[in-house]
N, C-alpha and C positions, 0 to 999 in steps of 0.2 A: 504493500500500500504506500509505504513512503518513497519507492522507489517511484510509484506512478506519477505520485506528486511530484516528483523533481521534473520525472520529465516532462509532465503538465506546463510547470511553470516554466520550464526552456521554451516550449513551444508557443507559448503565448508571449514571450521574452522575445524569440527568436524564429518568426513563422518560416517560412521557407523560400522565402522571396527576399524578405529581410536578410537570412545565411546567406543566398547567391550573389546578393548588391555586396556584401561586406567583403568577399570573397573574391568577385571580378576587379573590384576598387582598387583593394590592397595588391592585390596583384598587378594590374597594371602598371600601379606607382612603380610598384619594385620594377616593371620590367623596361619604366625607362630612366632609372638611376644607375648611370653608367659610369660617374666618376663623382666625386664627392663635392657637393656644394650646397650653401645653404638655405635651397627649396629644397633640396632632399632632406634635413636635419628636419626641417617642418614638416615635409609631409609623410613619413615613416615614423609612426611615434608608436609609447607604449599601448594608448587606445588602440591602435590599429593590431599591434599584438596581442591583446587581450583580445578583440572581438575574433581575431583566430582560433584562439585557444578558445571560447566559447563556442565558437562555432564544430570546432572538432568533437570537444566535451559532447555537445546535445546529438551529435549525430551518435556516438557511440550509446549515450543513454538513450537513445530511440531503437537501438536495438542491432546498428551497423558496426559491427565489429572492427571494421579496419577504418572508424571513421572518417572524416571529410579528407578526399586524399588531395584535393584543392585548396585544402585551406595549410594540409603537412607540409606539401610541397613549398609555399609562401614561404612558412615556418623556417625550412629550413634556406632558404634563400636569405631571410633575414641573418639567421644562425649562422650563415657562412660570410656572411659582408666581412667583417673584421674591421668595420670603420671606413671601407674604400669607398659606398655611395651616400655614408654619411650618417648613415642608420643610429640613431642614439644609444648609449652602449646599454643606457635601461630597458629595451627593446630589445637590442639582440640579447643579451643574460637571461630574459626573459622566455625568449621563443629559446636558447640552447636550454635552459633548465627543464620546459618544457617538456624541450625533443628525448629528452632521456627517460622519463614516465613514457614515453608512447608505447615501451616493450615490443619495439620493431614495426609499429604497423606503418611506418615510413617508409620502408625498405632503404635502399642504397642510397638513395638522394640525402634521408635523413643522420643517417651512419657520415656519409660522406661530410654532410655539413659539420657533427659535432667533431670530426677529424681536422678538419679546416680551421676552425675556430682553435681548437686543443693548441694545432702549430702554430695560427695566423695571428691570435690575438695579442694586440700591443700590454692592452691591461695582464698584471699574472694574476687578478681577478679572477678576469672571464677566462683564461687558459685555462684556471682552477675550476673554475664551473664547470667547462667545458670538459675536465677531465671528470666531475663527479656525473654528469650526464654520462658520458660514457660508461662510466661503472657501473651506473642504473640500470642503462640499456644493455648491458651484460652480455656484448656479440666479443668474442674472443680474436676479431682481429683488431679490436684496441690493443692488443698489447704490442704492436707492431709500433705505433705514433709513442706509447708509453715507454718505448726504449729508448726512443729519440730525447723524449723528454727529461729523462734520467739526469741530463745535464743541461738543464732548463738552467738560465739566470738567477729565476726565483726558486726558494726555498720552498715554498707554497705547493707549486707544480711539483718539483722534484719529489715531494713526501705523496703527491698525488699519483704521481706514474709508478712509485714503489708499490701505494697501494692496488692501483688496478693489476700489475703484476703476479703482487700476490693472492688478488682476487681471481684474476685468469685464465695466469700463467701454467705451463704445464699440460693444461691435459688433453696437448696435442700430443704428445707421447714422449719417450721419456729423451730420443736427440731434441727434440725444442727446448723439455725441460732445463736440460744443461747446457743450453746456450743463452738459457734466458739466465739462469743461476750464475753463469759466468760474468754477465751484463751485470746482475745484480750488486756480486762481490766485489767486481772492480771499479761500481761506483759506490758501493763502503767503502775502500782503501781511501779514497778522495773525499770524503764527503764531511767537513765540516760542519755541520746544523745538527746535533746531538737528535732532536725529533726525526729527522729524514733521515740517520743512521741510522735508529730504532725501528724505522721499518722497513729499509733495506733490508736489515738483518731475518725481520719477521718473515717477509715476503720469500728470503733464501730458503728458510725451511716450508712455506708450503707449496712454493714450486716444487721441490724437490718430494716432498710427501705424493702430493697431487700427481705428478710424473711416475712414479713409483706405482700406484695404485690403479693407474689407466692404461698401464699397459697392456694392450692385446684385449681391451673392453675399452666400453663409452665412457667420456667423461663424467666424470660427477665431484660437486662441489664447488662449481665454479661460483664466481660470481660475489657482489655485496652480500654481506652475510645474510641482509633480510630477504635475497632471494634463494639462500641457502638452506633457510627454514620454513620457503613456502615449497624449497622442490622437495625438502623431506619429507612435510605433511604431508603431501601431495601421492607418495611414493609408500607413506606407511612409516619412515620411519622418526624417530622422534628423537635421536643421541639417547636414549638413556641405555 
């Protein structure tokens, strides 16, 4: 019953005519902001991300699983600016944070954008966001950008790429594990910020666990831990 309510009130919020306008608009803008100047800073704001992300939201609660893939695709086009058409960085932190809850219903466009952003962003903010989006979205060729980032400027990202590592890493089986655990230890050796050596260190052992335990079977484990304890429920088991 409560669920109807919501999506009652989306729909009276957001009839379907009202989605398609908010959806062609923002898109448009985006598609002709081709170098950064300040009509684009106007006309790409956080309203304009937020009526996305509403617009996806009510399509999923009406029942469409792979929600507005019109309004994802924007999403991740905002998600990927990095600043070049001008996009306010409260607008894109917003559609990346997003894109990371979506659990893939973006496909590659969306992956791609929070990959872009992870490298491209000037803030080590939004790198950092863009690296917990990734985490959320728990596709296992983050750890590819997460290695790169290992020697990120900022301390931030760097503690952020150890952790999707050792959220990821590994259970491609047990030659990736030891190239990523290689990666790992030889940026502990370097790694002055006592927090990102604590989880360099952490991430060395569950790659190395994870790599171990997948050999010649499917991964399991991966992932932010809170989606570690929905694939357990999920599966029957509970750790105890």
């Amino acid at each position: 019953e409560v669920l109807r309510a919501e999506v009652a009130e989306v729909e009276v919020a957001y009839p379907a005519g009202r989605m398609a306008t908010i959806v062609a608009a923002t898109s448009a803008k985006l598609a002709t902001k081709t170098k950064p100047s300040v009509a684009a800073t106007r006309d790409i704001g956080p309203q304009d991300v937020e009526d996305l992300m509403d617009e996806d939201s009510a399509t999923v609660a009406s029942g469409a699983a792979k929600g507005s893939p019109a309004a994802l695709a924007a999403l991740a086009v905002v998600a990927a600016d990095c600043g070049r058409a001008g996009i306010p960085p409260s607008a894109r932190r917003a559609a990346i944070a997003y894109l990371g809850g979506t659990a893939g219903r973006g496909g590659e466009a969306c992956f791609e954008a929070l990959v872009a952003a992870f490298r491209g962003e000037r803030s080590p903010g939004l790198r950092r966001t863009a690296g917990d989006a990734l985490s959320d979205l728990g596709d296992e060729r983050a750890v590819t950008p997460a290695l790169t980032a290992l020697s990120d400027k900022s301390k931030l990202v760097r503690w952020r790429a150890a952790r999707i590592l050792g959220e990821l890493g590994g259970g491609q089986g047990k030659g990736a594990g030891a190239s990523i655990q290689a990666a790992l230890l030889q940026a502990e050796r370097t790694e002055t910020a006592f927090e990102v050596a604590f989880e360099l260190a952490d991430a060395v052992q569950r790659v190395a666990q994870r790599a171990a335990e997948t050999v010649g079977k499917p991964a399991r484990g991966t992932g932010p831990i809170w989606k570690q304890i929905q694939q357990g429920k999920s599966s029957g088991l509970t750790g105890e």
